[in-house]
Backbone as ProteinMPNN parsed JSONL, in Angstrom:
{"seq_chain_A": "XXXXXXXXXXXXXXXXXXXXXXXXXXXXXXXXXXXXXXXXXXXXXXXXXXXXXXXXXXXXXXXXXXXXXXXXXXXXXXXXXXXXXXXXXXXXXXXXXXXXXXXXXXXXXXXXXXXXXXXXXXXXXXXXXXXXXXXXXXXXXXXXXXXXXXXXXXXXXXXXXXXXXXXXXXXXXXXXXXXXXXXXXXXXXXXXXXXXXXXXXXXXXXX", "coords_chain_A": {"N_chain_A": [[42.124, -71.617, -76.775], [45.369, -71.578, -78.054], [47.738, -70.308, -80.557], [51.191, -71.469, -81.441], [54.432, -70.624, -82.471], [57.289, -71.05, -82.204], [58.918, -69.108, -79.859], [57.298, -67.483, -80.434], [54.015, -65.947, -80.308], [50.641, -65.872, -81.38], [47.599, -64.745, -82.866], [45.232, -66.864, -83.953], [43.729, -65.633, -86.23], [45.67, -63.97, -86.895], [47.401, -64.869, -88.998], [47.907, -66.827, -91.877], [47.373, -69.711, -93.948], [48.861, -71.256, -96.655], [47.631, -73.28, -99.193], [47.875, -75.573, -101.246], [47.33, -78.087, -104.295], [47.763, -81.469, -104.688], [49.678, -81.411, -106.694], [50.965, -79.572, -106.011], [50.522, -76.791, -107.001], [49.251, -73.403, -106.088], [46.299, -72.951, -104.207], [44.299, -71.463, -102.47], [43.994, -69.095, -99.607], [43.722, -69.64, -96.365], [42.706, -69.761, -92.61], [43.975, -70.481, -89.76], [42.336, -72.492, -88.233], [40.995, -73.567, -90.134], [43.007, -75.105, -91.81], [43.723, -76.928, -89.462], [41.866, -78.56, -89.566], [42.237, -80.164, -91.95], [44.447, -81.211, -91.425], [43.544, -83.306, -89.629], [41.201, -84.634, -90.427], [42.901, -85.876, -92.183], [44.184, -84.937, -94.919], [46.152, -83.544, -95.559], [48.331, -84.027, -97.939], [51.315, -83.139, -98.034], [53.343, -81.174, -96.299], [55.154, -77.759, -95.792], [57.517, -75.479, -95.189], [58.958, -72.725, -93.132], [58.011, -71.757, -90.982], [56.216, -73.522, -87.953], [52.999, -74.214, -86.43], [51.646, -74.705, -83.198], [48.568, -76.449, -81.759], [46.981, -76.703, -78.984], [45.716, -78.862, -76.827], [43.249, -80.73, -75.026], [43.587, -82.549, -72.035], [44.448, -85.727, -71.402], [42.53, -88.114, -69.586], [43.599, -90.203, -69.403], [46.572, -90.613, -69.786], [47.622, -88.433, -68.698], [48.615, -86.571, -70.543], [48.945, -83.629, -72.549], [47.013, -82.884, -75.464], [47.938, -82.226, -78.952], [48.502, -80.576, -81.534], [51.074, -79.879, -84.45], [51.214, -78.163, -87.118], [51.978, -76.633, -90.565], [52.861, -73.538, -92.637], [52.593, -74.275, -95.122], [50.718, -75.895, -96.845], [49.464, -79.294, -98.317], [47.304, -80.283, -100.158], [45.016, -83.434, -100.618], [43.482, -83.916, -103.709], [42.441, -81.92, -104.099], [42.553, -80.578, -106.408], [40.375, -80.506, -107.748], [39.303, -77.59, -107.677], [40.431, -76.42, -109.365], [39.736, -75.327, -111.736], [38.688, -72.463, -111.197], [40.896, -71.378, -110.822], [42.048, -71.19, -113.265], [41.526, -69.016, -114.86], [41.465, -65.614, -115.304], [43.063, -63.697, -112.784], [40.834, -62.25, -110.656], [39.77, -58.338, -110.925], [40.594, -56.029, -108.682], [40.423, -52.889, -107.136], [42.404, -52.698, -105.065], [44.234, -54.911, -105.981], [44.973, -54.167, -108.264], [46.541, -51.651, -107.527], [48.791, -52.817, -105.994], [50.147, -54.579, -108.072], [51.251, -52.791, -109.222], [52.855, -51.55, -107.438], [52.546, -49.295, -106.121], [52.482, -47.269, -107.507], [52.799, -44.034, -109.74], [51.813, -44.259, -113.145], [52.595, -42.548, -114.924], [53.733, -40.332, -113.439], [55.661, -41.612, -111.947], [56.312, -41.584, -109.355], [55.478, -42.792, -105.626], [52.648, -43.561, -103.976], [49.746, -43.509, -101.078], [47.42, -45.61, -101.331], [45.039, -44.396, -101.011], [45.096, -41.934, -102.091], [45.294, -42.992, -104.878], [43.774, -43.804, -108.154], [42.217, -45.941, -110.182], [43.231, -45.773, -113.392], [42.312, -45.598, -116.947], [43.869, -46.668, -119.133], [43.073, -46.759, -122.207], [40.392, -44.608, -122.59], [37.121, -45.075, -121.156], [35.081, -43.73, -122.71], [36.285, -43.736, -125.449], [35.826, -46.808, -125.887], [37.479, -48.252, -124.305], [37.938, -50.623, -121.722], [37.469, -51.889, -118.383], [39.978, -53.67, -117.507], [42.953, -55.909, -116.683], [44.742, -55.2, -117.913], [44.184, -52.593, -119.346], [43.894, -50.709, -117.949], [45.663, -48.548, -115.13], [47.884, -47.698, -112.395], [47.338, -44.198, -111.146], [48.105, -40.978, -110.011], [45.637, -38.525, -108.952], [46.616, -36.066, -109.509], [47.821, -36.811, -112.236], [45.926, -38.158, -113.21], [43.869, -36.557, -113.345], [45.341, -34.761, -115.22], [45.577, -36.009, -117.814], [42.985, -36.483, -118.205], [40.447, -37.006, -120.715], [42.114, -39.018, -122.684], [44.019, -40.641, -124.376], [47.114, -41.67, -123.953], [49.076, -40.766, -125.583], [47.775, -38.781, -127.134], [47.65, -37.153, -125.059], [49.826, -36.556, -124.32], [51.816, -38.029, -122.551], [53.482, -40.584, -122.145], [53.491, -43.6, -120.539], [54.988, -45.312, -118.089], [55.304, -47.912, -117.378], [54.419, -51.465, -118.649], [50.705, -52.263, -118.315], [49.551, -55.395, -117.112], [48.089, -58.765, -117.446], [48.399, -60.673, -114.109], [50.078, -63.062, -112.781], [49.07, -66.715, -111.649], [50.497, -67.13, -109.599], [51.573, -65.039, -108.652], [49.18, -63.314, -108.397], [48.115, -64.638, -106.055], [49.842, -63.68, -104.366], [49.383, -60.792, -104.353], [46.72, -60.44, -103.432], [47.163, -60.857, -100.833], [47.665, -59.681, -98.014], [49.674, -60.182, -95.142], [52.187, -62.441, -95.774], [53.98, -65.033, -94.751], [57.676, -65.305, -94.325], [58.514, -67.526, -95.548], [56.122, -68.626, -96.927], [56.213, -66.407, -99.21], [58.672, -66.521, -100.553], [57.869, -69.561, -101.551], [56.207, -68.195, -103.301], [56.985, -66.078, -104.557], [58.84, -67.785, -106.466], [57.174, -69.075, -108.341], [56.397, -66.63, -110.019], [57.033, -65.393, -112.574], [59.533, -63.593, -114.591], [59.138, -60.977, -115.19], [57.47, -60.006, -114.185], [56.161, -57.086, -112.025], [56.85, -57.429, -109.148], [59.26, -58.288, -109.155], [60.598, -56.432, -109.21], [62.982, -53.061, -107.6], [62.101, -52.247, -103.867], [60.966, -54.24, -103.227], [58.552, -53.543, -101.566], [54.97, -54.227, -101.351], [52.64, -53.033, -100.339], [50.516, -50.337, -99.497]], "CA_chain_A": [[43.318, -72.232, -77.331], [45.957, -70.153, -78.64], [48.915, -71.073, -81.488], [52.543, -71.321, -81.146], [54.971, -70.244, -83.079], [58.744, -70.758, -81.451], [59.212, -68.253, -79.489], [55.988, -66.193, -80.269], [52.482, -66.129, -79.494], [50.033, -64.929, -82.065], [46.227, -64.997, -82.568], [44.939, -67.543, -85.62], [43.414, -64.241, -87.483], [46.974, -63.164, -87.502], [47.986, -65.839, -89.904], [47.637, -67.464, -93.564], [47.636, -71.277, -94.419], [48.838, -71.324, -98.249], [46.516, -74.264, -99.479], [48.185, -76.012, -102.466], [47.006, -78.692, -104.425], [49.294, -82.425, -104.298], [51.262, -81.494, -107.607], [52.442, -77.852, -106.164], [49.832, -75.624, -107.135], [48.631, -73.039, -105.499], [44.969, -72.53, -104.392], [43.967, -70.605, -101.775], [44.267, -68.983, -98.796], [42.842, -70.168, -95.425], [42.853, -69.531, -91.63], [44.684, -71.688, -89.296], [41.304, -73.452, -87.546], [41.016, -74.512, -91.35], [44.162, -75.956, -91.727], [43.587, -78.002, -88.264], [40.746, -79.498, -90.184], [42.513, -81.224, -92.869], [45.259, -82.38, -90.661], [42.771, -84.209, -88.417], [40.938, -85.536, -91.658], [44.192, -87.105, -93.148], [43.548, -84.423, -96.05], [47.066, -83.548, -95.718], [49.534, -85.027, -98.882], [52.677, -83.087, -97.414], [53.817, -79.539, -96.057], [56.736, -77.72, -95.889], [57.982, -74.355, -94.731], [59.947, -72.624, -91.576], [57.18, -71.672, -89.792], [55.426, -74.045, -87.647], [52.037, -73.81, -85.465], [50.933, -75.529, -82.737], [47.547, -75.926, -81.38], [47.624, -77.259, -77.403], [44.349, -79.442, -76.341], [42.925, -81.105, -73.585], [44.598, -83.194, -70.993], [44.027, -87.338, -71.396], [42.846, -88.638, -68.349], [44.749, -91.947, -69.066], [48.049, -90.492, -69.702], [48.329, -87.002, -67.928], [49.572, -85.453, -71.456], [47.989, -82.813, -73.586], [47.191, -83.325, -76.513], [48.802, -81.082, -79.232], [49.226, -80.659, -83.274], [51.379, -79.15, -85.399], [50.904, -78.045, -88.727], [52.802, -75.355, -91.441], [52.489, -72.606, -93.092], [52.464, -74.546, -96.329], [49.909, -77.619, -96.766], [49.184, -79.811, -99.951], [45.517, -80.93, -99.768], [44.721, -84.458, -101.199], [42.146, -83.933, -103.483], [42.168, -80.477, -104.286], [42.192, -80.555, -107.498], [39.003, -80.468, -108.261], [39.053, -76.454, -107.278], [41.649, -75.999, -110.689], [38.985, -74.528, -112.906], [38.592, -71.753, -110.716], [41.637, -70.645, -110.743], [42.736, -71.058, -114.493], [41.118, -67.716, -115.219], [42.056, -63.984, -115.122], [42.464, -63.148, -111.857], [39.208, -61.135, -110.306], [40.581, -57.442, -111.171], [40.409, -55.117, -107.682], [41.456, -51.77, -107.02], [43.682, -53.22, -104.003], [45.049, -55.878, -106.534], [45.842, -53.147, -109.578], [47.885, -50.909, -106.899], [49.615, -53.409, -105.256], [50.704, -55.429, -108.941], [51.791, -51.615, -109.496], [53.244, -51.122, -106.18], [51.611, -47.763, -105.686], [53.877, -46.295, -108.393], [51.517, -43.83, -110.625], [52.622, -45.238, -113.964], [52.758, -41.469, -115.547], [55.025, -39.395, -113.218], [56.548, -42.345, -111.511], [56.376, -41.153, -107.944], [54.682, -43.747, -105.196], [51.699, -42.979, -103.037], [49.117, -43.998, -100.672], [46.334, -46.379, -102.013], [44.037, -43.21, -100.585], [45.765, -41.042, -103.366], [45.588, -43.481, -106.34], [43.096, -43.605, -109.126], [42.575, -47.231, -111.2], [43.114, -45.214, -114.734], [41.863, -46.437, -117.788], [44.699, -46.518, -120.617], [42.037, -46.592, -123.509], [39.607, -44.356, -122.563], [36.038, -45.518, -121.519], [34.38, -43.16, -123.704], [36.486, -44.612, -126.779], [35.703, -48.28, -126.083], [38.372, -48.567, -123.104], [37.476, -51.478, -120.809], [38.34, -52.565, -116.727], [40.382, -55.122, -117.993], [44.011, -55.955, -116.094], [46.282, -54.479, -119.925], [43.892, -51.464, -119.596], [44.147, -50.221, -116.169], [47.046, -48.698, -114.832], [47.305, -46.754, -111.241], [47.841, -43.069, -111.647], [47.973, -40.286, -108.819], [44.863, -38.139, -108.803], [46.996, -34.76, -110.987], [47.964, -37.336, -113.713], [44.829, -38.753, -113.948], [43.25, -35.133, -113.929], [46.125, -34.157, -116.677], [45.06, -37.268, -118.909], [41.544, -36.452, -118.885], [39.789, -38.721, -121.226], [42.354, -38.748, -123.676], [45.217, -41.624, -125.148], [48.518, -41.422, -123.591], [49.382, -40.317, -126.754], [47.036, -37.812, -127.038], [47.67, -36.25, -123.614], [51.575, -36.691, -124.382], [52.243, -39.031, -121.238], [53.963, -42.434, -121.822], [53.432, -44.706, -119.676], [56.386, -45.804, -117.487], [55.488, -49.439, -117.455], [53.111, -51.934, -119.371], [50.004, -53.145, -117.795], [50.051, -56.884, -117.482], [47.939, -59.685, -115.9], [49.238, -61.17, -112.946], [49.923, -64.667, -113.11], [48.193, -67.261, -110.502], [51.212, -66.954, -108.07], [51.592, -63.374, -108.255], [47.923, -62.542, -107.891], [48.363, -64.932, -104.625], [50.755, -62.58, -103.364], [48.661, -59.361, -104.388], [45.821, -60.946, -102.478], [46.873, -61.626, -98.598], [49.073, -58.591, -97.198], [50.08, -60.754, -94.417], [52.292, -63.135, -96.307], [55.275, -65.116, -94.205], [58.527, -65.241, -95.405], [58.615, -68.766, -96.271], [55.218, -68.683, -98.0], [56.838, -65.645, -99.919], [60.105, -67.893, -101.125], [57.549, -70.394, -102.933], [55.055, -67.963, -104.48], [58.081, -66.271, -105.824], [59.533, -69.093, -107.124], [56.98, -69.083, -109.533], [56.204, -65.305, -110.979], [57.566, -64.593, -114.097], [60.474, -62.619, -114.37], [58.755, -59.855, -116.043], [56.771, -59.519, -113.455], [56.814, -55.787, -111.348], [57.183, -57.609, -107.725], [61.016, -58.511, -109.015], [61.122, -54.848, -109.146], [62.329, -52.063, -106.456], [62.537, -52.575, -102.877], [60.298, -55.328, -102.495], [57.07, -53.312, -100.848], [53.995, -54.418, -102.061], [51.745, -52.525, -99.414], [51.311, -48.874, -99.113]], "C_chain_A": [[44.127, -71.181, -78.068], [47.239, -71.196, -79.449], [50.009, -70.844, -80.953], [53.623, -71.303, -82.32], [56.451, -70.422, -82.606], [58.829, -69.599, -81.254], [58.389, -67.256, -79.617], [54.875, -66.622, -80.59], [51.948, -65.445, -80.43], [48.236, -65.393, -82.138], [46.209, -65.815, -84.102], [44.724, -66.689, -86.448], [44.646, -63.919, -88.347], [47.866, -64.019, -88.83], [47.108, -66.841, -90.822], [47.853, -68.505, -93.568], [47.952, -71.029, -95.627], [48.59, -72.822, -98.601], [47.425, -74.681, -100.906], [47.179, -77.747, -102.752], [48.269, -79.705, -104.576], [50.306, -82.026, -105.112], [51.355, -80.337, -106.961], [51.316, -76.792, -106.304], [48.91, -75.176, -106.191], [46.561, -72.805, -105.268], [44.15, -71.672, -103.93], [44.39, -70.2, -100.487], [43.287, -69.394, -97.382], [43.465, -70.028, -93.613], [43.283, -70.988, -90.81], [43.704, -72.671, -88.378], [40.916, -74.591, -89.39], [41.662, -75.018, -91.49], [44.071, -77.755, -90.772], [42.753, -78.886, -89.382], [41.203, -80.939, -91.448], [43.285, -82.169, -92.806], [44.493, -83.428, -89.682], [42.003, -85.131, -89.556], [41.75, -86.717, -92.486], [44.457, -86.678, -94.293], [45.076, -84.367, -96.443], [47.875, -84.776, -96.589], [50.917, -84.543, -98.087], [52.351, -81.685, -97.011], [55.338, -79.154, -96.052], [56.548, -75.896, -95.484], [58.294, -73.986, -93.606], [59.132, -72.535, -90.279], [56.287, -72.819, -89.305], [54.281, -73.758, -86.7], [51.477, -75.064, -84.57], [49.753, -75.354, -81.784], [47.349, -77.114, -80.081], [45.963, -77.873, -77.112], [44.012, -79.624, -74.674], [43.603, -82.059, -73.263], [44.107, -84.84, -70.899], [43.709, -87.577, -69.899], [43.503, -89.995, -68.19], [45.806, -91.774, -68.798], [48.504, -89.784, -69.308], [48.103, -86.492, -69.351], [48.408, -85.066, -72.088], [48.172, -83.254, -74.779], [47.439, -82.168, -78.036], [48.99, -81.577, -81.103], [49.787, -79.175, -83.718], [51.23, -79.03, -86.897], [51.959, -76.706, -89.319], [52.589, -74.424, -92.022], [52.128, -72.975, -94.71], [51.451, -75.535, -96.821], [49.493, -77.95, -98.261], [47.814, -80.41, -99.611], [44.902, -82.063, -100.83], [43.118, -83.908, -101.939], [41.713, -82.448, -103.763], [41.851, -79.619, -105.455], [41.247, -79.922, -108.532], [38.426, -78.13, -108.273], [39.546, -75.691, -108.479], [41.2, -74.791, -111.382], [38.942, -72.845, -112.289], [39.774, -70.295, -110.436], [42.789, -70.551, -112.178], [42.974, -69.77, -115.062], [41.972, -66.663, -114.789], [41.828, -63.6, -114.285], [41.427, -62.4, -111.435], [40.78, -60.033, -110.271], [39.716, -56.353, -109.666], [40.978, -54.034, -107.574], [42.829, -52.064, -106.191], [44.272, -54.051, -104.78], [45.808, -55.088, -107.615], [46.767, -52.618, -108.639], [48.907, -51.422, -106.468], [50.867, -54.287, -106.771], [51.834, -53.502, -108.915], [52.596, -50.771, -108.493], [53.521, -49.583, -105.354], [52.187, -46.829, -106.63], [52.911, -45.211, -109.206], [52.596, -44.203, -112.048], [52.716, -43.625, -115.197], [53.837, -40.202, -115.12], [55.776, -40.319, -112.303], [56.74, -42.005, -109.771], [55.433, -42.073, -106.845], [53.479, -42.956, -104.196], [50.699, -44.06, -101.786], [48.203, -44.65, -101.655], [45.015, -45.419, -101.767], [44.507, -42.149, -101.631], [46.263, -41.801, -104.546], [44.821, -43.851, -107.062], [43.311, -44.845, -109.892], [42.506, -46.085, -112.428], [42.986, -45.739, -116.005], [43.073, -45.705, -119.09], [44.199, -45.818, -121.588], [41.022, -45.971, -122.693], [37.916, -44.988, -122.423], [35.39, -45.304, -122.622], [34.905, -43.234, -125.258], [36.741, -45.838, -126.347], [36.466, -48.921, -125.007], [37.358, -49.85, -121.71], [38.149, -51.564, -119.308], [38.379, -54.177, -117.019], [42.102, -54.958, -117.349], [44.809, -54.932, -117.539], [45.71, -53.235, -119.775], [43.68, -50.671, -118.602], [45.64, -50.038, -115.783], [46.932, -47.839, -113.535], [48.072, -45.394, -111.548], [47.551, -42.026, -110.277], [46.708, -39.665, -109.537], [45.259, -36.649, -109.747], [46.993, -35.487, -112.43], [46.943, -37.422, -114.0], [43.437, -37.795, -114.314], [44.397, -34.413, -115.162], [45.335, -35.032, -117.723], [44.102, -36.617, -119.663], [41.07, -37.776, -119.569], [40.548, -38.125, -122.933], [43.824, -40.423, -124.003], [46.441, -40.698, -124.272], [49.1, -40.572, -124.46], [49.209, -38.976, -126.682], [47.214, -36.647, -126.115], [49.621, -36.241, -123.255], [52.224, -37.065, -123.164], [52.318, -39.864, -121.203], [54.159, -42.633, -120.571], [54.561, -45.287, -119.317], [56.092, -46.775, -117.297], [54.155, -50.071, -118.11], [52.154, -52.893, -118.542], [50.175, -54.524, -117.679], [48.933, -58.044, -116.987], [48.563, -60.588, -115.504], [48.967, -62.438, -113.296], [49.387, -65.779, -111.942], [49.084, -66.983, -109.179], [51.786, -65.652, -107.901], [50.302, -62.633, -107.91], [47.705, -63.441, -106.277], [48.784, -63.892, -103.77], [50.16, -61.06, -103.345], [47.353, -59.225, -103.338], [45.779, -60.845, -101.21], [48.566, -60.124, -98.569], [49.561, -58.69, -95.639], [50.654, -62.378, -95.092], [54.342, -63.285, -95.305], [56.278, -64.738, -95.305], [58.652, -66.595, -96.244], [57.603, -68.929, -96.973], [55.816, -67.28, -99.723], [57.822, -65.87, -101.12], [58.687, -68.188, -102.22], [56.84, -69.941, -103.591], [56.241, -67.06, -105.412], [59.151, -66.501, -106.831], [58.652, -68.952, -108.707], [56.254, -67.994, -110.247], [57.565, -65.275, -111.764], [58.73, -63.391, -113.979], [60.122, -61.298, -115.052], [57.867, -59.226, -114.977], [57.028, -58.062, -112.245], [57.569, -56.279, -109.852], [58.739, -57.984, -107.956], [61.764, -56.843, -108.905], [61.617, -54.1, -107.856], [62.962, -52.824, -105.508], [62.034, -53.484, -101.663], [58.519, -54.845, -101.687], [56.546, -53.527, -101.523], [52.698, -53.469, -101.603], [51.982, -51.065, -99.115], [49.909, -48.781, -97.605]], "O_chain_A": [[43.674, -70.156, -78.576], [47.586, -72.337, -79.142], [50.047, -70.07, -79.997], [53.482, -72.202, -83.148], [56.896, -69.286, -82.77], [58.842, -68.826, -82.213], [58.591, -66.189, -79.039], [54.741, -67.7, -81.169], [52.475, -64.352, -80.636], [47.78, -66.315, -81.463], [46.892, -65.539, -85.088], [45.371, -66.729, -87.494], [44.826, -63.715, -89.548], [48.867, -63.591, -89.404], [46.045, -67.417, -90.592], [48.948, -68.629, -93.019], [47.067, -70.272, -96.027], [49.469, -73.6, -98.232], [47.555, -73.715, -101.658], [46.581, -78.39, -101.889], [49.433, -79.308, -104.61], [51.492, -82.086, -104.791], [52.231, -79.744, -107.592], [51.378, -75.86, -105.502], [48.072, -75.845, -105.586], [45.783, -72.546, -106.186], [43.33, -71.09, -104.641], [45.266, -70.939, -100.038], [42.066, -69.406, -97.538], [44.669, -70.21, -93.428], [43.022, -72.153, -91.113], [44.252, -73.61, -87.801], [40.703, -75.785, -89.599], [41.203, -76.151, -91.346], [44.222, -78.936, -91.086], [43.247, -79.876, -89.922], [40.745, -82.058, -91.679], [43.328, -83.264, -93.367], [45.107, -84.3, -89.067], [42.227, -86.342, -89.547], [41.492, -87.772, -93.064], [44.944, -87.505, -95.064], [45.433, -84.974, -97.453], [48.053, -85.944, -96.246], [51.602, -85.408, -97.542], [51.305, -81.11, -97.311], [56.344, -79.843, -96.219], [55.483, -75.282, -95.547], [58.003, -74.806, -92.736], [59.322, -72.937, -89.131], [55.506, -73.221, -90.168], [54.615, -72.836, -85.956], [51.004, -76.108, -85.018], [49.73, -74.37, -81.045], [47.578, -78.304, -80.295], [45.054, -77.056, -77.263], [44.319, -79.03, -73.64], [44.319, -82.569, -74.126], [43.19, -85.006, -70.095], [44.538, -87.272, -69.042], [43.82, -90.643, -67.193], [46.355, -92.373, -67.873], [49.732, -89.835, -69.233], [47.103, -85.774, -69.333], [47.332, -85.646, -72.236], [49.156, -83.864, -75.2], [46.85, -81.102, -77.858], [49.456, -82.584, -81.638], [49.388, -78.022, -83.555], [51.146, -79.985, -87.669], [52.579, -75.962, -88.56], [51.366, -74.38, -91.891], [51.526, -72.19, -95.441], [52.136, -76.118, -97.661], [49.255, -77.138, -99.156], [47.593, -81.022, -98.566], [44.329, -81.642, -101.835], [42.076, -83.615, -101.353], [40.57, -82.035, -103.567], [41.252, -78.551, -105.583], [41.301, -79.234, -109.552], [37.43, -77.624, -108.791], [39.205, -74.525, -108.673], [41.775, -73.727, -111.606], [39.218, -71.993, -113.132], [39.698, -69.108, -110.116], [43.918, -70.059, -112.194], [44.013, -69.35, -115.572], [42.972, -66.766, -114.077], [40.737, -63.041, -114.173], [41.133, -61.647, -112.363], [41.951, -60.265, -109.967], [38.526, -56.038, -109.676], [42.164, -54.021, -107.903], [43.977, -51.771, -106.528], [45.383, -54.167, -104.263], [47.001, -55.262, -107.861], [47.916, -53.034, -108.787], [49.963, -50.791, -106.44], [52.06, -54.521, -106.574], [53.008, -53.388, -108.564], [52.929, -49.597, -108.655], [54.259, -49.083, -104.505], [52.301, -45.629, -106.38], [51.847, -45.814, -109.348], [53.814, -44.37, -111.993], [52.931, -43.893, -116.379], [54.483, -39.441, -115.84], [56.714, -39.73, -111.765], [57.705, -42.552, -109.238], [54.297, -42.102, -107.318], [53.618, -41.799, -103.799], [50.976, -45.254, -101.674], [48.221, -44.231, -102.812], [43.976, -45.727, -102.351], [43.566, -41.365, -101.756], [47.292, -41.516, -105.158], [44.892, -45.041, -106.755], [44.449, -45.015, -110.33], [41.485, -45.406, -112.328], [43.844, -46.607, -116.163], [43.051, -44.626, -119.682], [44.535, -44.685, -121.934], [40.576, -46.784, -121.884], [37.399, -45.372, -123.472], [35.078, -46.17, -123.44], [34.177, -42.889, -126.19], [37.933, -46.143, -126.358], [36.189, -50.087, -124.729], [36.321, -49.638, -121.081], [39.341, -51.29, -119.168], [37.666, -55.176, -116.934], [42.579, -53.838, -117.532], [45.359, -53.834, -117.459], [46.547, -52.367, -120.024], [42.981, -49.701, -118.893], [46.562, -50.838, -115.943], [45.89, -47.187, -113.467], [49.183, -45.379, -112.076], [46.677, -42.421, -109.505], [46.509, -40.095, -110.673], [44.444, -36.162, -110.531], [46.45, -35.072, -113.454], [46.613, -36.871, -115.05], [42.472, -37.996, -115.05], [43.994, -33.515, -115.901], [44.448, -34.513, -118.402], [44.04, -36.273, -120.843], [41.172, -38.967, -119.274], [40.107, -37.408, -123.831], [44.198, -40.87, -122.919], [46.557, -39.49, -124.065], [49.662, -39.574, -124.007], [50.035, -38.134, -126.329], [46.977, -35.465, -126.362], [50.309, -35.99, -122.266], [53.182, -36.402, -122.764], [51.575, -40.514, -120.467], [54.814, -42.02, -119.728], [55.223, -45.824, -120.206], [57.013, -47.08, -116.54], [53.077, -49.479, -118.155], [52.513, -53.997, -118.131], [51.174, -54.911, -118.286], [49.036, -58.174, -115.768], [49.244, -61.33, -116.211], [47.995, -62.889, -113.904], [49.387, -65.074, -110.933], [48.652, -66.706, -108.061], [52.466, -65.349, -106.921], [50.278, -61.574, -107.282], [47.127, -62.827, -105.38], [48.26, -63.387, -102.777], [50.437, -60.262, -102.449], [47.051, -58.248, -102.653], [44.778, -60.759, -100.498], [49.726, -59.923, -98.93], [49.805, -57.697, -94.953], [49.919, -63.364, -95.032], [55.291, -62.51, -95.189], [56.152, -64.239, -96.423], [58.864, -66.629, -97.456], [57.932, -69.513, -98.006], [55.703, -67.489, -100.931], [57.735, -65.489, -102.288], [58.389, -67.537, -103.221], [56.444, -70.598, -104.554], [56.42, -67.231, -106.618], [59.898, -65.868, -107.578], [59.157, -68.792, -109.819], [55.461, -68.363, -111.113], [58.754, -65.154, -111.471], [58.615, -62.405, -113.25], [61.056, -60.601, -115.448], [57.604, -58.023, -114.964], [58.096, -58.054, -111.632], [58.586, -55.734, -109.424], [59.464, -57.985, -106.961], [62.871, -56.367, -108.654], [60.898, -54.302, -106.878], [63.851, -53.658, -105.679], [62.209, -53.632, -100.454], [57.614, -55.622, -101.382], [56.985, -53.304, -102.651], [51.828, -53.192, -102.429], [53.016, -50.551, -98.691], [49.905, -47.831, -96.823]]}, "name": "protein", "num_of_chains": 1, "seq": "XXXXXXXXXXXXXXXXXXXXXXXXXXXXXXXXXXXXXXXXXXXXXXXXXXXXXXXXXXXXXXXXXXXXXXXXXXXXXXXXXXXXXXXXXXXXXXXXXXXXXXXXXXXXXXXXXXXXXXXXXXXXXXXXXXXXXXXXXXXXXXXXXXXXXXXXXXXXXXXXXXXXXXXXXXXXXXXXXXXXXXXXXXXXXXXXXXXXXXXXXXXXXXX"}
């Protein structure tokens, strides 16, 4: 079985379900054989967005016709609720999630790089009390973060060109899945924070 897309043909791998719960909130991400599942359940409260998919069956022998669903790129999942707690918290902190909030920038000489040439850097120093905590992590190229050493910004006379931050639930969505439509795109940032770096720039998130 293969999906449909108007006008193009893609494999399920190649594509994201964005999973909300009924009021709006986001929850997770999920592959489009998952999706099927909740539309055939009745799990589905609503959907919404440009893209649609459809998945082509077998052939009735009563009526000739195939049999055929569509579903969206967006789905609300009756019932979902219950998943909330999980995602109240401080995002899980990843190297791929620090570079990408930071959009490969090093946050000391300002110049962008590969994610193969960027260093999570610890603000505060481990060795004075410095933690891997989102505020104390910042990405730094591999000279800065050999200039630094293990010393205070301060210390090593290199402010920091922007302030750590953590990401908020619908911006660490978007740091998450680097296959993100455009219409799932629209509603996650609808709701980041205007402070947030992804309003920044020229929009890449992905190096």
């Amino acid at each position: 079985m293969r999906f449909r897309e108007p006008g193009v043909w893609s494999a399920p791998s190649s594509v994201s379900i964005l999973v909300l719960d009924a009021g709006g909130t986001p929850r997770r991400w999920i592959g489009v054989e998952e999706a099927v599942g909740y539309y055939y359940k009745r799990q589905v409260a609503w959907d919404l967005g440009d893209h649609a998919f459809t998945l082509h069956g077998g052939i009735c022998r009563a009526t000739g016709e195939r049999s055929s669903l569509t579903l969206r790129s967006i789905v609300a999942v009756r019932g979902d609720s219950s998943r909330r707690a999980r995602f109240e918290h401080t995002p899980a902190l990843t190297r791929e999630m620090l570079f990408a909030r930071d959009r490969f920038v090093c946050a000391y000489c300002g110049t962008r790089h590969r994610a193969a040439d960027l260093t999570a850097e610890h603000v505060q120093p481990q060795s004075r009390g410095g933690r891997d905590t989102w505020t104390n992590l910042v990405s730094a190229c591999k000279p800065c973060n050999l200039r630094k050493g293990d010393r205070t910004p301060e210390q090593a006379r290199m402010p920091l060109l922007y302030v750590p931050y953590v990401p908020s639930l619908h911006e660490a969505f978007i740091l998450r899945n680097r296959r993100i439509l455009a219409d799932q795109m629209e509603f996650l940032m609808a709701g980041v924070p205007p402070n947030s770096r992804l309003h920044a720039g020229d929009g890449a998130l992905h190096a």
